[in-house]
N, C-alpha and C positions, 0 to 999 in steps of 0.2 A: 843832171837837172839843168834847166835850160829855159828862162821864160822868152817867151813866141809872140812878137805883137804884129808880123809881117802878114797874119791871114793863114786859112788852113790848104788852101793851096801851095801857096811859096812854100810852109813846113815840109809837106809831101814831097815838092819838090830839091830841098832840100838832104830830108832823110835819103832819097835815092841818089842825090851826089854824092852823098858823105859817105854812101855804102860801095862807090864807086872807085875810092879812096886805094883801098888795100882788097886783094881776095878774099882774103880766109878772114879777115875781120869783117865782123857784120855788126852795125849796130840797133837796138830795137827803140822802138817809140812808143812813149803813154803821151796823152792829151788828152783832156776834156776841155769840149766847146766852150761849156759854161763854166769859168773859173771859181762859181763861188762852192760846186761839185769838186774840184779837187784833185790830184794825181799821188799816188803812193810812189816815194823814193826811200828806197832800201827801209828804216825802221820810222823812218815819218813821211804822214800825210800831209802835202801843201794847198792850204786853198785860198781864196782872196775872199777879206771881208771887209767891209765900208771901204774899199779901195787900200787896204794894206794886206800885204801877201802874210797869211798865216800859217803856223803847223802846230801838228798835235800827235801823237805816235800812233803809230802803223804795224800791225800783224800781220800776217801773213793767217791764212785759215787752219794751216796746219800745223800753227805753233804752237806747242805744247806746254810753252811757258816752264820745262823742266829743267834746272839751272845745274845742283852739282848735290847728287847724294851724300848728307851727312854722315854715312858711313863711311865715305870713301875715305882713301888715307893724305885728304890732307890736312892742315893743320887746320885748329877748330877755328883762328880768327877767319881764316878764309870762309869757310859757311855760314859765320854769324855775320860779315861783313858784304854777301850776297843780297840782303833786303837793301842795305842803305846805297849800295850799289848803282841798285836798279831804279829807287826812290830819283835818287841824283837825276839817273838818266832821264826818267820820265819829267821830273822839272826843268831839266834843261830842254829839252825837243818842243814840249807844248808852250806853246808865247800867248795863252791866256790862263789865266788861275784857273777857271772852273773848269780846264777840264783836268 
């Protein structure tokens, strides 16, 4: 993740140097024009709002949100301690209360 204030040219220009770099490494690029639309990096979404860069978490569409069967053989604090986990997670990613 990587903020771009050089223009969508020089980026482009860029992404093809940097791929330049190694063979077998390639790297890919998200952008959107309009920063206050946003880019998904790995489980959060970043977008700029009144001029400070925000996030909020990010799915993927084919998340199934399936954590860890309470059957399975591990110990029971591990399954009960899966919601507060996740809770955590989600409040620490999103940098405004309501979402």
């Amino acid at each position: 993740f990587c903020p771009w204030v050089m223009g969508i040219e020089k980026l482009h220009e860029f992404h093809a140097w940097i791929n330049t770099l190694h063979p077998k490494i390639k790297f890919t690029m998200n952008f959107a024009e309009d920063p206050t639309e946003g880019i998904e990096y790995l489980d959060t979404r970043v977008y700029i709002k009144d001029s400070l860069i925000h996030t909020t978490l990010y799915t993927k569409p084919s998340d199934t949100h399936a954590y860890l069967n309470p059957n399975s053989c591990h110990p029971k604090h591990v399954c009960t301690n899966i919601p507060q986990g996740v809770a955590k997670r989600i409040k620490r990613i999103c940098s405004e209360e309501s979402e």
